[in-house]
C-alpha positions as CSV (number, residue, x, y, z in Angstrom):
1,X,-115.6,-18.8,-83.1
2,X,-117.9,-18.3,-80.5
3,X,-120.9,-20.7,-80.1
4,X,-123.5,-17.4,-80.6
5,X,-123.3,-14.6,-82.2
6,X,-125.5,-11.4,-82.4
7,X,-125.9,-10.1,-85.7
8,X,-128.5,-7.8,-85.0
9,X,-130.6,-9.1,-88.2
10,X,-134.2,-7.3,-88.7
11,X,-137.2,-9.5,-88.7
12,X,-136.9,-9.6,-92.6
13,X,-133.6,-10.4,-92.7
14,X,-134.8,-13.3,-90.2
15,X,-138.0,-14.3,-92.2
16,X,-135.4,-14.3,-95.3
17,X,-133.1,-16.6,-94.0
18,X,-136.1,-18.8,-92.6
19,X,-137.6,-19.3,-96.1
20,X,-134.3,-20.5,-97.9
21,X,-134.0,-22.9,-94.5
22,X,-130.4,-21.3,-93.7
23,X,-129.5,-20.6,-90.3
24,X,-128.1,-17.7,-88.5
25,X,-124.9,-19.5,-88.0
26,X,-124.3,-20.6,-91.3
27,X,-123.7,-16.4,-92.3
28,X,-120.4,-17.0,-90.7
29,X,-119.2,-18.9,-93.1
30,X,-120.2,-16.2,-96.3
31,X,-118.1,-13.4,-97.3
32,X,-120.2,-9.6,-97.6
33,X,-120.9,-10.0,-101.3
34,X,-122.9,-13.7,-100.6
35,X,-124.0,-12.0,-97.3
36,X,-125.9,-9.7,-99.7
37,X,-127.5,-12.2,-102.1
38,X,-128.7,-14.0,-99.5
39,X,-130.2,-11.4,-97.3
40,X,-131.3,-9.2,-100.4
41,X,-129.7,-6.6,-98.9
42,X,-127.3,-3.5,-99.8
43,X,-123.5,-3.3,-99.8
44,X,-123.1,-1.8,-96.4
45,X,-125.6,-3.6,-94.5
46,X,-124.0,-6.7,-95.6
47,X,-120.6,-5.4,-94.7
48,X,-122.4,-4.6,-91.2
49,X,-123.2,-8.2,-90.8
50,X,-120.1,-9.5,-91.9
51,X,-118.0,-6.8,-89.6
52,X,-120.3,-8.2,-86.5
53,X,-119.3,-11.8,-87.5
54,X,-115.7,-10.9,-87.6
55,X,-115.7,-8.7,-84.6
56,X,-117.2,-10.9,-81.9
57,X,-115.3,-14.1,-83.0
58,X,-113.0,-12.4,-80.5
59,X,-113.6,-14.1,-77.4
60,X,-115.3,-12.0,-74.7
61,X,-115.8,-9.0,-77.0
62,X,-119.6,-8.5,-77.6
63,X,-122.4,-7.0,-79.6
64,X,-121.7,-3.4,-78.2
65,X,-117.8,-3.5,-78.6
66,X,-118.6,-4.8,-82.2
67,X,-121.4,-1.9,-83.2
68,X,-118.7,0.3,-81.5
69,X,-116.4,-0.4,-84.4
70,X,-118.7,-0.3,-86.9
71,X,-120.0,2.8,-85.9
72,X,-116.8,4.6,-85.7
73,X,-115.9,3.3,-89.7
74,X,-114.1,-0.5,-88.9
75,X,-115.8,-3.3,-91.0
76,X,-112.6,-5.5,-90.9
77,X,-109.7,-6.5,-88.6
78,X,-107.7,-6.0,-91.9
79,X,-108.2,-1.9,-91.1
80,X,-107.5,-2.0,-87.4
81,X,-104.2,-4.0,-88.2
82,X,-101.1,-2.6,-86.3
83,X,-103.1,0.4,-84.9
84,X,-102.3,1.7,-81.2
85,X,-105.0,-0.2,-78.5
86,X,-104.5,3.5,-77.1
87,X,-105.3,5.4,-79.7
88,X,-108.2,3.5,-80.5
89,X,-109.1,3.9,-77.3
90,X,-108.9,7.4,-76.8
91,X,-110.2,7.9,-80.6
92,X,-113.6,6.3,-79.5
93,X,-114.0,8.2,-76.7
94,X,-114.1,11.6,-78.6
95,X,-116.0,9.6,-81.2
96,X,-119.0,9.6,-78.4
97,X,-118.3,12.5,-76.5
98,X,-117.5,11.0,-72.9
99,X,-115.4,9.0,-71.1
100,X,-115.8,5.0,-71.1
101,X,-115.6,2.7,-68.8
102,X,-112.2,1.0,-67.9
103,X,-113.3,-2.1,-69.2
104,X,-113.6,-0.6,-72.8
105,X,-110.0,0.2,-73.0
106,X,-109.1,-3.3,-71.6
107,X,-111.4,-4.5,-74.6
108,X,-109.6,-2.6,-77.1
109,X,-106.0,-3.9,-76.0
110,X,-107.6,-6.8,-76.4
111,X,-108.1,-6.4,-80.0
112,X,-104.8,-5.8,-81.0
113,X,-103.1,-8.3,-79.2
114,X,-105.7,-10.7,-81.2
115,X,-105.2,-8.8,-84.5
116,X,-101.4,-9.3,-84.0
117,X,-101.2,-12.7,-82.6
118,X,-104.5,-14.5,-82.9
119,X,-106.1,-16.6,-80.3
120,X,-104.1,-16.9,-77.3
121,X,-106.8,-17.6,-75.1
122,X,-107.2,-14.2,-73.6
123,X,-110.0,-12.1,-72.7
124,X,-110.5,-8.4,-72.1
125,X,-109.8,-8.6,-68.1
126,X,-106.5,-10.2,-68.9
127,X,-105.2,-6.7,-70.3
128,X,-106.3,-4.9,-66.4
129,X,-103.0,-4.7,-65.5
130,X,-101.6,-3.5,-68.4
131,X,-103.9,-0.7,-68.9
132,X,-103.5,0.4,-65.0
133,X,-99.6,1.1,-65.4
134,X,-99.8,2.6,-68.5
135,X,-102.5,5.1,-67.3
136,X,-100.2,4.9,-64.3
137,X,-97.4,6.7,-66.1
138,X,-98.9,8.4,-68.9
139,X,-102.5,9.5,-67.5
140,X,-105.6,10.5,-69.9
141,X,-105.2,12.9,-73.1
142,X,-105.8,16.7,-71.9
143,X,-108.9,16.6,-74.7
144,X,-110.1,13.6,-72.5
145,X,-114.2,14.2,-72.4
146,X,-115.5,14.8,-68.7
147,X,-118.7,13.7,-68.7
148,X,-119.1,9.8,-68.3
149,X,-120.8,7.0,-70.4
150,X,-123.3,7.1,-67.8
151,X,-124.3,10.5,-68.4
152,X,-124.9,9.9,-72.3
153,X,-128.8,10.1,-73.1
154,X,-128.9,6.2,-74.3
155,X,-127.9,5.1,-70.7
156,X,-130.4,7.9,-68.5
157,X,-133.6,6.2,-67.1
């Protein structure tokens, strides 16, 4: 597990955990439904937390790779198990409407090579290569969206 984690946690969550003296860290160890009691909070936020826990224990993946799963309907590794890096891939760019930086799709190969063989001391740039030669040979989708991540409202200054 990594040494920090962001779990995106509201100031009440925050104030919450500061009152029963818990910290942060000690969330990691609590499945959704104790997530819940602790925080007060609903089913689905405390599957949130729990997903962003589970999600970035995945060395080099982040905060915005994990919200990127949640967002799209993952809570689990369980329900990404055995599921094409590609796909996934591809699947999130529609999901937001425009293509994604290269480093994305690294991120989600990545993730399936951890799903199906744990910690083997990779990160996402180990997975370049791979990615290169297989959009080498097989290119982008034809429903590909052309406008870039850049280009998205969230990321326009």
């Amino acid at each position: 597990m990594k040494k920090s984690i962001n779990l995106l946690l509201t100031a009440e969550e925050k104030a919450i955990l500061r009152a029963q003296k818990t910290k942060i860290a000690d969330l990691t160890g609590f499945a959704p439904d104790e997530i819940a009691m602790i925080l007060n909070a609903d089913t689905k936020r405390a599957k949130e937390i729990n997903a962003l826990i589970e999600f970035q224990s995945i060395p080099s993946l982040g905060i915005n790779f994990a919200t990127e799963l949640i967002q799209q309907g993952y809570y689990s590794l369980k329900q990404l198990e055995g599921k094409d890096p590609v796909e996934l891939f591809n699947a999130f760019e529609r999901h937001v409407g425009a293509w994604a930086d290269p480093c994305v799709e690294d991120s989600y190969r990545l993730l399936a090579h951890y799903i199906k063989h744990g910690d083997t001391g990779k990160s996402w740039w180990h997975f370049t290569a791979e990615r290169k030669a297989y959009r080498g040979q097989h290119g982008f989708p034809e429903n590909r969206p052309t406008k870039a991540w850049y280009e998205l409202p969230q990321y326009k200054k």
